[in-house]
Structures are given as structure tokens and as C-alpha cells.
C-alpha atoms as one frame of an Amber mdcrd trajectory, in Angstrom:
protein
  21.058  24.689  21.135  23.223  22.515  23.180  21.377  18.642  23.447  22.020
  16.317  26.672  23.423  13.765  24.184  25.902  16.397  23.738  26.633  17.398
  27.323  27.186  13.915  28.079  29.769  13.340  25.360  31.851  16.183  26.811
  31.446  15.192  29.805  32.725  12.105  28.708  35.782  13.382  26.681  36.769
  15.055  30.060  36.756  12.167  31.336  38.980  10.526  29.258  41.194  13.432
  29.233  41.683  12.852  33.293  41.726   9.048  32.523  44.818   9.698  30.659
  46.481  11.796  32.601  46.547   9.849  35.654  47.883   6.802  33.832  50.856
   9.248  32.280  51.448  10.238  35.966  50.977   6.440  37.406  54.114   5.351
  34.526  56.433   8.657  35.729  55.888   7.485  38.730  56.538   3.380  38.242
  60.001   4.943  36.073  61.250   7.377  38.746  60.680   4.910  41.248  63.701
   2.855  41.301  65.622   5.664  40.985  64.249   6.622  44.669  64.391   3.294
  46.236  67.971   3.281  44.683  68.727   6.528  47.021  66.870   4.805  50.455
  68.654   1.004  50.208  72.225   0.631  50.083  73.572  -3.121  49.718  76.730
  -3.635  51.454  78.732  -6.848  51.523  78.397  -9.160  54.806  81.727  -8.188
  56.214  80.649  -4.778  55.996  77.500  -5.123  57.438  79.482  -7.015  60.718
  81.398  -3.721  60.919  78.918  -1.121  60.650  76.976  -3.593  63.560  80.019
  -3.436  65.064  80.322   0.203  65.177  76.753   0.304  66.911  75.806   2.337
  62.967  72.234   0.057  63.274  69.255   0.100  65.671  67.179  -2.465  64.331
  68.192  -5.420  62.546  65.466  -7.764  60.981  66.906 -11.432  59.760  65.321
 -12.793  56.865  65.929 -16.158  55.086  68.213 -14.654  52.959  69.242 -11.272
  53.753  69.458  -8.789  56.663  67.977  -5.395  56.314  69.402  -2.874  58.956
  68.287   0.406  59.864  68.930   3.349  61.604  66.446   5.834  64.020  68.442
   8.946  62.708  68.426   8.080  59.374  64.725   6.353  58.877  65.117   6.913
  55.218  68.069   5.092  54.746  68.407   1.365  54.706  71.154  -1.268  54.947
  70.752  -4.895  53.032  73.528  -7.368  52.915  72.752 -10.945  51.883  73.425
 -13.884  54.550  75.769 -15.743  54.727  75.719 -18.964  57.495  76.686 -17.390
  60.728  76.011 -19.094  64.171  77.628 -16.432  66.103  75.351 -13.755  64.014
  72.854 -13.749  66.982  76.172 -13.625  69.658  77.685 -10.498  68.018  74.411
  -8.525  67.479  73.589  -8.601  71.159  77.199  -7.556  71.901  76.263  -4.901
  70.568  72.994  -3.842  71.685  71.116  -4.136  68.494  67.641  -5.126  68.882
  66.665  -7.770  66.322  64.023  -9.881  65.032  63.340 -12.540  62.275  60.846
 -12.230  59.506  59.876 -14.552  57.205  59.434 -13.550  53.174  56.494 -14.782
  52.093  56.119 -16.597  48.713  53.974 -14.095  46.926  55.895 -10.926  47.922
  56.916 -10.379  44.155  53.553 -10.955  43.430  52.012  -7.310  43.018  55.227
  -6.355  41.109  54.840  -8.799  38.283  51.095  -8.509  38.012  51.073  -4.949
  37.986  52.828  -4.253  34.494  49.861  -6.717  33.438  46.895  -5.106  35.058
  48.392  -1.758  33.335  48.394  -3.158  30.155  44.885  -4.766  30.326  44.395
  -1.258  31.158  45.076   0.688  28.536  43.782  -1.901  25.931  40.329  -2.000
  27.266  40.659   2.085  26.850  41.773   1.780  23.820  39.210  -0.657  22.432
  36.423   1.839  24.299  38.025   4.424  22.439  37.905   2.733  18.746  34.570
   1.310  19.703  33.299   4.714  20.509  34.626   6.199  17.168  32.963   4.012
  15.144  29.758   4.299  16.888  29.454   1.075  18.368  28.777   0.429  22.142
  31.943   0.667  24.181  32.997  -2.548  25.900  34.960  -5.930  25.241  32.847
  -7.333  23.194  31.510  -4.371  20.596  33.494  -6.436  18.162  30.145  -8.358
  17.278  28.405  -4.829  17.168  27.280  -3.483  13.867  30.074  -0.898  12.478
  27.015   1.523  10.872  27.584   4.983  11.286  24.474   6.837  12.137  23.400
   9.744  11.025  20.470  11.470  12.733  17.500  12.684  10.927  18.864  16.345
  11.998  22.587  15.347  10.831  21.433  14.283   7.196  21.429  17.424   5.215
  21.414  16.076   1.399  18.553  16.452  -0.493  16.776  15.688  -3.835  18.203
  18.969  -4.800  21.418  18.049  -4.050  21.134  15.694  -6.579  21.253  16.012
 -10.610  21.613  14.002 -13.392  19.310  10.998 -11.977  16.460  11.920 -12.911
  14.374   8.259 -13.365  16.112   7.315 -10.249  14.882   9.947  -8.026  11.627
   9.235  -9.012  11.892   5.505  -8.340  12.918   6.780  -4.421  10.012   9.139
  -3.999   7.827   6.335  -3.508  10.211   5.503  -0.388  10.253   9.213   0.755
   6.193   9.187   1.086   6.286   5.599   2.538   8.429   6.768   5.497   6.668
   9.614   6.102   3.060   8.204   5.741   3.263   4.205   5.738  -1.006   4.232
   5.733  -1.157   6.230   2.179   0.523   3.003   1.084  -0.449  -0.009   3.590
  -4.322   1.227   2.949  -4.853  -1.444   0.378  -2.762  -4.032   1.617   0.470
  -3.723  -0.171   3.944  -2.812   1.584   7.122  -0.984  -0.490   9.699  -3.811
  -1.317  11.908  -4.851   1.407  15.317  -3.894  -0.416  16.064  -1.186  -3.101
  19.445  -2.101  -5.068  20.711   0.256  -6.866  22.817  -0.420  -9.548  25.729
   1.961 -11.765  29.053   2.743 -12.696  31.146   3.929 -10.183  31.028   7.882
  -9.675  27.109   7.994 -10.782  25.863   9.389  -7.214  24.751   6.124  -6.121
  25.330   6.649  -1.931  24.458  10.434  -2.622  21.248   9.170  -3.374  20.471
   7.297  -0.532  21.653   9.536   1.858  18.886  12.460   0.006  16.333   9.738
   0.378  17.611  10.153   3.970  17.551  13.858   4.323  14.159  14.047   2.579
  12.265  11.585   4.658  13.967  13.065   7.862  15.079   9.477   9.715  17.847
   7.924  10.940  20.419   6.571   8.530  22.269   3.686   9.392  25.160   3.746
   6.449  27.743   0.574   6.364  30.473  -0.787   3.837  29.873  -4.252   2.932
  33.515  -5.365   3.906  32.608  -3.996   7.159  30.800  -7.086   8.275  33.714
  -9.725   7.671  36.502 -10.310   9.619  39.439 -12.653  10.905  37.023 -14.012
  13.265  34.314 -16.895  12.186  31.040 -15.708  13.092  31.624 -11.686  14.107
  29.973 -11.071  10.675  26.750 -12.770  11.192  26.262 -10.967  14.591  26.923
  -7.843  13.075  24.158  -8.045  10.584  22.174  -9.522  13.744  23.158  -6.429
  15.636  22.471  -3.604  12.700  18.741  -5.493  12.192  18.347  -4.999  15.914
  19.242  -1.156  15.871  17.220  -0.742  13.008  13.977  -1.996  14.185  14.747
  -0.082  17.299  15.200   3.242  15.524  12.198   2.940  12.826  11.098   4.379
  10.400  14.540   4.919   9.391  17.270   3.574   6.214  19.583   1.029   6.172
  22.373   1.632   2.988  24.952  -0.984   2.438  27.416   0.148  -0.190  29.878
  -2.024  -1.953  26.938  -4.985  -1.314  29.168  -7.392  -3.788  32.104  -6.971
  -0.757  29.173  -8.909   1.255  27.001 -10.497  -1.594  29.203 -12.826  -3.635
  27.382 -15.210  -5.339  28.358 -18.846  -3.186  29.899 -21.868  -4.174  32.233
 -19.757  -6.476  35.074 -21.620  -4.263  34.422 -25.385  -3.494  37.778 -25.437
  -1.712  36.104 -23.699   1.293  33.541 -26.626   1.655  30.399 -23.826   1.893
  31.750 -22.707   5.319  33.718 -19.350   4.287  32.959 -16.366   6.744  31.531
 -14.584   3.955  29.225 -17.233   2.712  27.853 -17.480   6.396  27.858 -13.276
   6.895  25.340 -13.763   3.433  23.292 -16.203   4.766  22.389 -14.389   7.808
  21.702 -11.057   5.986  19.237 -13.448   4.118  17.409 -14.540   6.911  17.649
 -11.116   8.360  15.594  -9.784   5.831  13.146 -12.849   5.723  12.410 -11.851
   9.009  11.521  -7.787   9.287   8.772  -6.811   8.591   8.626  -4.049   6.117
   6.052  -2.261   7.664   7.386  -1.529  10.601   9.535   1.486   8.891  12.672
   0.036   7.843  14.282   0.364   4.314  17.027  -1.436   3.080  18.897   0.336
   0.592  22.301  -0.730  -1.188  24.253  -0.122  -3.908  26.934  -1.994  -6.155
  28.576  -1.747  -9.305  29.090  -5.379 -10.067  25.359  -6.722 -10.013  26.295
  -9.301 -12.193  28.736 -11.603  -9.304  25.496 -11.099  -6.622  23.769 -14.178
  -5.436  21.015 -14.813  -6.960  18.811 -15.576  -3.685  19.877 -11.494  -2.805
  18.020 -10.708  -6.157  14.597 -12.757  -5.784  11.567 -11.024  -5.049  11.040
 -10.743  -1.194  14.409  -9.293  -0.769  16.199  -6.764  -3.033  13.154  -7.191
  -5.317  13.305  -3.491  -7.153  16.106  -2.488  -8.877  17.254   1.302  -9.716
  19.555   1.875 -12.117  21.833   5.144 -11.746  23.574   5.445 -15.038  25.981
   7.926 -16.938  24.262  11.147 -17.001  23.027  12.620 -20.943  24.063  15.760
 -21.848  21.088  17.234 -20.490  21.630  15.186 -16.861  25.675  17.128 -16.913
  24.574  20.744 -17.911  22.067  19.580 -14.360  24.860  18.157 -12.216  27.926
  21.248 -13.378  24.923  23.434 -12.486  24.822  22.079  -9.073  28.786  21.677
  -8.903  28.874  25.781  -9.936  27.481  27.008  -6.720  29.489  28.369  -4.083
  32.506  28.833  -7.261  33.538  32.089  -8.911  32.407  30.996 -12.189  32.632
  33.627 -15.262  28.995  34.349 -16.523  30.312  33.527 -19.904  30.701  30.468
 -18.974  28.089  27.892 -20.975  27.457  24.924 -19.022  25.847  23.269 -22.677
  29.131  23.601 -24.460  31.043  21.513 -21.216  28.224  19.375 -21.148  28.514
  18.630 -24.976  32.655  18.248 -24.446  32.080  15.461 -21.285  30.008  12.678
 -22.929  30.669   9.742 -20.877  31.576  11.416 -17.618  30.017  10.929 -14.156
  28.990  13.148 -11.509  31.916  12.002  -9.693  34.041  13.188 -13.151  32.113
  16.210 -13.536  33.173  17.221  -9.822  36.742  16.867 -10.554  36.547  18.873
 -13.870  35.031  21.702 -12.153  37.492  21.749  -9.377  40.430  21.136 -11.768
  38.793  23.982 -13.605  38.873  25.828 -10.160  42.814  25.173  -8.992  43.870
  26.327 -12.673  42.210  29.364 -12.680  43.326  30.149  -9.207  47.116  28.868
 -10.311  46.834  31.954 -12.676  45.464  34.079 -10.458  41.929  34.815 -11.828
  39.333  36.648 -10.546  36.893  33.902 -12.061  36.518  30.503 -14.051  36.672
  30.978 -17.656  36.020  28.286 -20.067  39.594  28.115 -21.302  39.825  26.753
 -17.755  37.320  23.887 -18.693  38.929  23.116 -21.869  42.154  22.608 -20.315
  40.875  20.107 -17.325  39.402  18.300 -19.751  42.281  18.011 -21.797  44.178
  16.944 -18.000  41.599  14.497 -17.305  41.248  12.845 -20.662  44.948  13.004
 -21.879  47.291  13.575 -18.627  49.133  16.126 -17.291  51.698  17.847 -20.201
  55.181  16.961 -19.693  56.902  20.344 -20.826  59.841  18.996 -19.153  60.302
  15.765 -21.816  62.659  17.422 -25.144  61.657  15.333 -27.982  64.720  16.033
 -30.993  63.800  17.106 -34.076  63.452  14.447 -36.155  60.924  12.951 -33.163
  58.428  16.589 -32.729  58.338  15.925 -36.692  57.203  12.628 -36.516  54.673
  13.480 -34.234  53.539  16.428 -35.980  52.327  14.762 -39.118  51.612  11.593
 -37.036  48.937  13.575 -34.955  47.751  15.640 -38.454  47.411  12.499 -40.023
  44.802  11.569 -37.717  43.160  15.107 -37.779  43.349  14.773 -41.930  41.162
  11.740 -42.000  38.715  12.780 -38.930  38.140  15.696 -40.707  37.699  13.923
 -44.389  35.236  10.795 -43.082  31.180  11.585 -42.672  30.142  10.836 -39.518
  33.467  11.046 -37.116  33.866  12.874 -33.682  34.964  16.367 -34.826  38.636
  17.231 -33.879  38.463  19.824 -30.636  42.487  20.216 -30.798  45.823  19.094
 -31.839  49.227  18.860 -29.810  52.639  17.792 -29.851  53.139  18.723 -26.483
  53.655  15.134 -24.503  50.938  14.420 -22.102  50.768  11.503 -19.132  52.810
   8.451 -19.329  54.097   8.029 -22.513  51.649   9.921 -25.338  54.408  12.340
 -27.246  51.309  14.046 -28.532  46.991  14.045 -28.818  44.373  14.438 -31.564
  41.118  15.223 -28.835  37.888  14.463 -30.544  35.067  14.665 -28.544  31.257
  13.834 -29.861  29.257  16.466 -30.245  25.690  14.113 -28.821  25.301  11.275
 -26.855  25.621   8.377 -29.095  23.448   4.831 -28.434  24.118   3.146 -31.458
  27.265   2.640 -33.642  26.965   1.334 -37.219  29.234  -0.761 -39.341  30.071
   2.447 -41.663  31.108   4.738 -38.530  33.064   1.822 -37.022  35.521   1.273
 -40.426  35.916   4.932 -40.114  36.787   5.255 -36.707  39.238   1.990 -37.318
  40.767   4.084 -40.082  41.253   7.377 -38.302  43.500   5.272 -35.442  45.240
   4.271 -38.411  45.941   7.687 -39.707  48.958   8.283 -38.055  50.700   5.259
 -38.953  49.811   6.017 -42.468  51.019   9.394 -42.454  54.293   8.234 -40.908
  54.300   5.268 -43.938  53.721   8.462 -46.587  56.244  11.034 -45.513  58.989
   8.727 -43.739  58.765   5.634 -45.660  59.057   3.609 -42.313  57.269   3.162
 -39.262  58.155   4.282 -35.439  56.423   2.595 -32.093  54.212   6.129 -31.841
  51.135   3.901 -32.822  51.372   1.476 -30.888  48.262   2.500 -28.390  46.158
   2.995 -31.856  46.855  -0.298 -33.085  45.854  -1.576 -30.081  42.300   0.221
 -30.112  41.811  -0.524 -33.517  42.681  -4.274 -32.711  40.105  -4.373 -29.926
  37.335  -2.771 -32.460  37.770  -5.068 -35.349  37.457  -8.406 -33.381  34.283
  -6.848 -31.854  33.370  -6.600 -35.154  33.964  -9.964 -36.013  33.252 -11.896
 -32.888  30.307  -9.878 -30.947  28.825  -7.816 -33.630  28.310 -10.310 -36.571
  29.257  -7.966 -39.046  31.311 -10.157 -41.086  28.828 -11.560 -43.698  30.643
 -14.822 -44.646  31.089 -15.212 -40.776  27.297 -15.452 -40.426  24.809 -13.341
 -37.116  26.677 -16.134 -34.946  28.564 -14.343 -32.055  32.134 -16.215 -31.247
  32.960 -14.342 -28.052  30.558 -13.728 -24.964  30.227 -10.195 -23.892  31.411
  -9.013 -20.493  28.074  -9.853 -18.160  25.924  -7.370 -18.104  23.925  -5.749
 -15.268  21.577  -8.673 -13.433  21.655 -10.922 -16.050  22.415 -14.120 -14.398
  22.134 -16.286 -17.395  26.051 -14.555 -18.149  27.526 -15.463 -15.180  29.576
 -18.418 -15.701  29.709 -18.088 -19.433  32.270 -19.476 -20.955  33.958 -18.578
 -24.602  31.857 -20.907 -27.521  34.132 -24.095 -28.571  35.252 -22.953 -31.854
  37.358 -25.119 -34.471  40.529 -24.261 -35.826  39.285 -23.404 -39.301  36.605
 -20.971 -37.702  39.705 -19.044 -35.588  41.555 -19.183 -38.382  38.609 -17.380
 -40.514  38.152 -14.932 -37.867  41.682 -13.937 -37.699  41.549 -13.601 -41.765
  38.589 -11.359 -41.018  40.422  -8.937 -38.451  43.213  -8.913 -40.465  41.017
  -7.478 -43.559  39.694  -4.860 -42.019  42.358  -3.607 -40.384  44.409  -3.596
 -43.891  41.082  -1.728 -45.936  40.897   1.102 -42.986  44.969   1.526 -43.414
  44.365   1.654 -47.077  41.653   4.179 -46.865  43.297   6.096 -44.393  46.152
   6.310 -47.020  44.511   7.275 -49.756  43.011  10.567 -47.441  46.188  11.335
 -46.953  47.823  10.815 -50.243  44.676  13.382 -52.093  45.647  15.694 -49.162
  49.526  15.423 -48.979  49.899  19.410 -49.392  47.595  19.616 -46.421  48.939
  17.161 -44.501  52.599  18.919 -44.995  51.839  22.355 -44.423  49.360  21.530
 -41.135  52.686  19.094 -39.686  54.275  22.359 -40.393  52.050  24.696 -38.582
  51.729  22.329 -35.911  55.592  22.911 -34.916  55.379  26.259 -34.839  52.205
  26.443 -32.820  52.672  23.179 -30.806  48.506  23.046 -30.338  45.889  24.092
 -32.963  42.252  24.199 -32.105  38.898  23.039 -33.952  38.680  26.829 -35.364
  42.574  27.111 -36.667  42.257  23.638 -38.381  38.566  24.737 -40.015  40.067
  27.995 -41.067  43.562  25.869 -42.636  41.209  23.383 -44.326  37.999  24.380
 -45.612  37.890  22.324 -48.664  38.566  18.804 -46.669  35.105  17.459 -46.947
  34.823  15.025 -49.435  34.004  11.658 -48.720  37.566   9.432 -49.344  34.767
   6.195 -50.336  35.562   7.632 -54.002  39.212   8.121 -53.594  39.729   3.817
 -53.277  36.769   2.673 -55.176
């Protein structure tokens, strides 16, 4: 069914449409015009003109101040200039010859119209064009919509996400309900006095389905949703992004019930006086302060809900957090296993997927990923199964988009020499070997010397089997000594060491000083914690933290301490190895025949590799 606010747009983009065209017909004409006037005027020199007067060639002659223009009644079209030149007789010799005449005086704006008119033309267009942009981004068309809010609104009939839409969120969707039933009956919860908070903030990663949410709070509630970027308010000019929050407020109230979703709020809500070289008058700080008193001043329950979203809660200003303003906070974190078999369920329909397909075993394969990650690996799953021309998604497809999104894209292409693909093949089983040997390790999903992304010549993929919480001092020494397994097998069958572990020394680097500075797990080090951890979510306490003052004996202890357990996971990693040399050798071996070898080849080659290595260094 066609709506008036739709006739009326079409009418309007016909009107444009015939807008345009007579402006492209107004410029042919301004560009083929000198071409005609150059047919119609001729300019002759003055001795010419004299002759052709002469000659009794002219009818008229009019006399200017500075040239004579001549004409003809047989020819009207065709006109004769010549400049003047100081002639008394001039008047003598033009009524010898019977030429009626006249003098004319220019007048001092005659070049007026042409000079202004390239102007007017220009003004023109750029008002059009500012219409045009102002339209598209569903402000009010007219010079000044650059103070209007930038929102785009959606309808309550153009909002078509739901709650069902939506997986993995579980807490969080039950946190928005309460807005849901407050929008669509405010007296269930203004009948004993209270009101829902003013703002809703929710907080996650990036990729966690924050603005999906919103907009199903949106399509369940069925109002308008006025959705805005947070760098949307500021610009060049002082003061556009105060009236723009003034402006959005305005619409809002005008609209209610409906939502009003800032995402990116850290773009807007930067805590102030983090630069004292601005002297508190930044654009942004004064953007802030208005969307503070902007929310001082609506009253809740009038309809309107202020949502946003941001993944760095811990740089907001604190007077955004107090109670009054965004006073509830919803956190959208990493989905559990149970929240990705949910959101690949959801990311299945409308696919060909292969009924064989177990959403569990990706789910179990993904720890860590978001719904935006979960997405991609089912598309990715999707263009490799149509690449081989499938009928359907298998899971061999899943398996290798994980393996694309985790470790990179292979590199077939990149010809590593012998003596290099050997290297890497008991490099990569030397990591396998001691995975497979240490209690309590990620089990190894696959193997391969085939050289993914940037500059990995080969993987070992181990990928939990649970969602882990907690990490203890036992399973970190053992993961430090599994990134040190490669090195170690390199040190065993080479006798010298290559730059292929570079990227594990780093990660084991990174996860011993976290031992020793954040975790206290150094007992002549003492529970004191020597390095402040990253600020986390709302805690404002963290955010101008600065490392502890430590002396130069205490460094120098906690670089001893690194140091040591970096050494004792190399050692242990090396006596693995050196119980399971013959392993070691004759996996390398099968490794560059097969270039990959799965969890099930390397249980079948190595049944007996379960004893735990504490015994083999004791």
C-alpha cells in the first residue's frame, strides 16, 4: 500500500529530476552562446567601418562612448562594431551618406548581469546540493540543517529485528524486556511511582550484537528509532554539536514513545580535562556537556529511551555514568558455547547447510568468537563450499574457515627448500609432542606445514574443548612450555636455532611476566602485583593508573623471575621430546609427506604419549 509520505517523495524526486535538467540545458545554453553572438557581431577596424558607411552597407548607426555598432535592415541579424577613434568629421560623413544615427550612452552596470550570473548559478547548485545531502541523511532540507541532528530514523513499520533475531545474549535481552513493556504500557510501571532509568549503556567487545540489540528492542516495542554515531555530533564548526543533540532531544520528544541509540558513545563521551591544552573549551567537551543537560531535562516518562553502546566504558566521563543518566548498565559479552550453537543456529537459516552438520562440535571449535565472528565463519563456510561447487555446507567447510580465520589464508604459492619444510616439520611436531604429553592442555585439532597469512611457515591449531574462566599456575607452565616446543625440537634434531619461534617466544614472554607482575605467582615475589592491568569495564578507580614505583633491585628480581620460568618450561619441553625422539622423528616425517595431519591421524600415530613429563625432570 502506497503512503502519502511516499507519493510526496516521488513527487519530489521528479522534481529534482526536472530541476536538473533545466540547469544542464541553462549551461548548453550559456556555452553555445558565444559561439552565436560570434556569428551575429563582426568587429571591423575604423577605416573599414568609414568604407562600408561609405558604401551606404549601414542603415542605422548608434555612437557610443567607445564604439559604433552599425546595422543593416536586410541583414537584422548581422551586426557591425568598430571601436572609435576621435573623429570630428564622423557626424559630417555619416549624413553624406544618408545614415540615420543616434548616440547612446553605456551605462556603468551593463556588465553587471554577466558577472553576477556565473555567481547566482553557483549559489545555485550548492544550495541543491546541500538540500540534496541534507535530505539523504534525513535532516530538514535548507541552509542551515547543518545544526540538525544527523539520526537516521527508522519507523516503527521499518524496524524489522526482533528478540528472535537475536542469540547468544541471553541476560541482556532480559535486562531490555523491562524497556519493551515500559514502551508499550508506561502505567504497568509508573503505577507505583517509579520510572525505567533514563539511559541504558550497554557495554561489550566489539562484534557482540550490541546495536542489533537495540534496534530488536526497537522492532519489539514497535516505535520510532532514532539511531546516531557518536562522531556524528562533532564537527569543524564550534557549537554545531551542541545544537545537534538540542535538535535530536527535540525530535525525540516530538516522536514519543520511541528510542534514541547512540553507538560509539566514547566518540562523544570522553572523559574531560584529559587535555588541559584546550583550556575546557574543546567542541567535544561542550557537545558532552549539552548531552548532559539534555538528559537532566526529559522527562522519562514521557516515552523516550536513551540507549547507547561502547566498547571502551572505561575512558567515559564519569558524570555520563552517575545515576540519573546512564544509570543501568548491560553487559553484552562473548557468547558460551551454549550462546554460539544459539547464534550459528540463527546464522544457518536461509543457507544450504548439510544436516550432518553439528552446530555443538563448531560451537566447541569457536571459544572466544563473537556473533560478529560467528557470521563470518558461516559465510566463509558458505563461499568455500560454493568455490567447490557443493550442493551443501559440510563441516569440512567449517573446519577450514576456521583454520582461515584463526591462522590466515595458505600461501601454496610460497616454496620453502628442503632443509626449511624440515625444520618446520619437527618444529610444528614438537609442539604437538608436548600438547599431547602435558595434563590439562588444549588438545591438538591439526598440524601443517603449509604457510598460512603473513609470515607463519606452518600451525599447530589447538582449540579448547570448554569455555575456560580460570587458569591455574600448573596449566600456565604448561602452556609456556608447549610455545617452547618447537624451539626445543629444533635445539634436539638441528643443534641450532632458526627465527621460526620468534612469535612463540613472544607469547610465552607476555605469559611469564603476567605471571610475575599481575598474578603473584612468584612466591619469593610476594601477592604484591607490580604492573596495573589494562582498565577494566566501568571501573573508574583504573583510569589514570599509573605503573607502581618499583626499585631497581625489585626489576631486577622480576626479570630473574621471568627468566626462570621461561628456562624450566624449555627444559621440560626438552625432556618430552628427548623420551619421545622416535616419535618426534617419524611424525616430522609423516608430516612431509602429508603436509596436514588431523587430531585422529596424530591419536592413531601416538597412542602411548600420555604420561605426565613432571617425572621425566624431577
Amino acid at each position: 500500500m502506497t503512503t502519502s509520505k511516499d507519493k510526496s517523495e516521488e513527487k519530489a524526486g521528479r522534481v529534482e529530476i526536472f530541476a536538473w535538467l533545466f540547469i544542464a540545458a541553462f549551461w548548453l545554453a550559456l556555452l553555445f552562446l558565444p559561439l552565436i553572438n560570434a556569428t551575429r557581431i563582426e568587429v571591423v577596424p575604423y577605416s573599414t567601418f568609414l568604407r562600408y558607411a561609405a558604401d551606404g552597407r549601414f542603415d542605422e548607426v548608434t555612437v557610443y562612448d567607445t564604439y559604433l555598432d552599425a546595422r543593416n535592415q536586410k541583414d537584422k541579424f548581422k551586426i557591425f562594431k568598430a571601436y572609435r577613434i576621435e573623429d570630428p568629421d564622423l557626424v559630417m560623413r555619416l549624413s553624406r551618406a544618408n545614415i540615420k544615427f543616434s548616440g547612446a550612452k553605456r551605462e556603468g552596470f551593463g556588465d553587471l548581469p554577466s558577472l553576477l550570473l556565473p555567481a547566482i548559478i553557483f549559489f545555485v547548485l550548492w544550495m541543491m546540493l546541500v538540500n540534496r545531502a541534507a535530505g539523504q541523511g534525513g535532516m530538514q532540507p535548507g541552509l542551515m540543517s547543518i545544526e540538525k541532528s544527523k539520526a537516521k530514523v527508522y519507523m516503527e513499520d521499518k524496524v524489522k529485528v526482533t528478540f528472535q533475531d537475536v542469540a547468544g545474549v541471553d541476560e541482556a535481552k532480559e535486562e531490555l524486556k523491562e524497556v519493551v513493556g515500559f514502551l508499550k504500557k508506561p502505567e504497568s510501571f509508573t503505577r507505583l511511582g517509579g520510572h525505567l532509568p533514563k539511559g541504558i549503556l550497554l557495554v561489550g567487545p566489539p562484534g557482540t550484537g550490541k546495536t542489533l540489540l537495540a534496534r530488536a528492542v526497537a522492532g519489539e516495542a514497535c516505535v520510532p528509532f532514532f539511531s546516531i554515531s557518536g562522531s556524528e555530533f562533532v564537527e569543524m564548526f564550534v557549537g554545531v554539536g551542541a545544537a545537534r543533540v538540542r535538535d535530536l532531544f527535540a525530535e525525540a520528544q516530538r516522536n514519543a514513545p520511541c528510542i534514541v541509540f547512540i553507538d560509539e558513545l566514547d566518540a562523544l563521551g570522553r572523559a574531560r580535562g584529559l587535555n588541559p591544552m584546550m583550556g575546557g573549551h574543546d567542541e567535544k567537551e561542550q557537545t558532552l556537556n549539552q548531552l548532559l543537560v539534555e538528559m537532566d531535562g526529559f522527562d522519562p516518562r514521557q516515552g523516550v529511551v536513551l540507549l547507547a553502546a561502547t566498547n571502551r566504558p572505561e575512558i567515559l566521563d564519569q558524570a555520563l555514568l552517575r545515576a540519573g543518566r546512564f544509570d543501568r548498565h548491560v553487559l553484552v559479552d562473548r557468547p558460551d558455547k551454549i550462546g554460539r550453537i544459539q547464534i550459528l543456529t540463527v546464522h544457518f537459516k536461509g543457507k544450504k547447510i548439510d544436516p550432518s552438520v553439528n552446530p555443538e562440535h563448531i560451537a566447541s571449535m569457536t571459544p572466544g568468537f563473537t556473533g560478529a565472528d560467528l557470521a563470518n565463519l558461516v559465510n566463509e563456510a558458505v563461499i568455500l563450499a560454493t568455490r567447490r561447487s557443493a550442493e551443501a555446507v559440510n563441516e569440512e567447510d567449517f573446519i577450514q574457515a576456521v583454520e582461515r580465520i584463526v591462522a590466515g589464508l595458505e600461501k601454496k604459492s610460497r616454496i620453502l627448500s628442503v632443509k626449511e619444510r624440515n625444520i618446520v616439520a619437527h618444529h610444528e611436531m614438537g609442539h604437538a609432542l608436548v600438547a599431547m604429553a602435558l595434563p590439562g592442555t588444549d588438545p591438538v585439532q591439526k598440524i601443517s606445514i603449509i604457510p598460512r597469512g603473513i609470515g607463519a611457515l606452518g600451525y599447530t591449531m589447538q582449540r579448547p574443548t570448554e569455555d575456560r574462566y580460570l587458569v591455574s599456575k600448573e596449566d600456565l607452565e604448561n602452556k609456556l612450555a608447549v610455545l617452547l616446543g618447537g624451539r626445543a625440537a629444533e635445539m634436539l634434531m638441528f643443534h641450532e636455532l632458526s627465527t621460526g619461534a620468534a612469535d612463540d617466544l613472544s607469547k610465552a614472554t607476555d605469559i611469564a611476566r603476567s605471571m610475575v607482575t599481575r598474578y603473584g605467582m612468584i612466591q619469593s615475589l610476594g601477592p604484591v602485583l607490580y604492573e596495573a592491568d589494562a582498565p577494566t569495564f566501568l571501573d573508574a578507580s583504573q583510569q589514570f593508573r599509573s605503573r607502581p614505583n618499583l626499585s631497581e633491585e625489585t626489576l631486577k628480581e622480576i626479570d630473574h623471575a621471568i627468566k626462570e620460568l621461561i628456562e624450566t618450561a624449555e627444559k621440560k619441553a626438552s625432556a618430552i621430546l628427548e623420551r619421545y625422539k622416535t616419535n618426534l622423528v617419524t611424525g616430522a616425517e609423516l608430516l612431509l609427506i602429508a603436509e596436514t595431519l588431523t587430531r585422529e591421524d596424530l591419536d592413531e600415530i601416538f597412542p602411548k604419549v600420555k604420561e605426565s613429563p613432571l617425572k621425566l625432570i624431577s
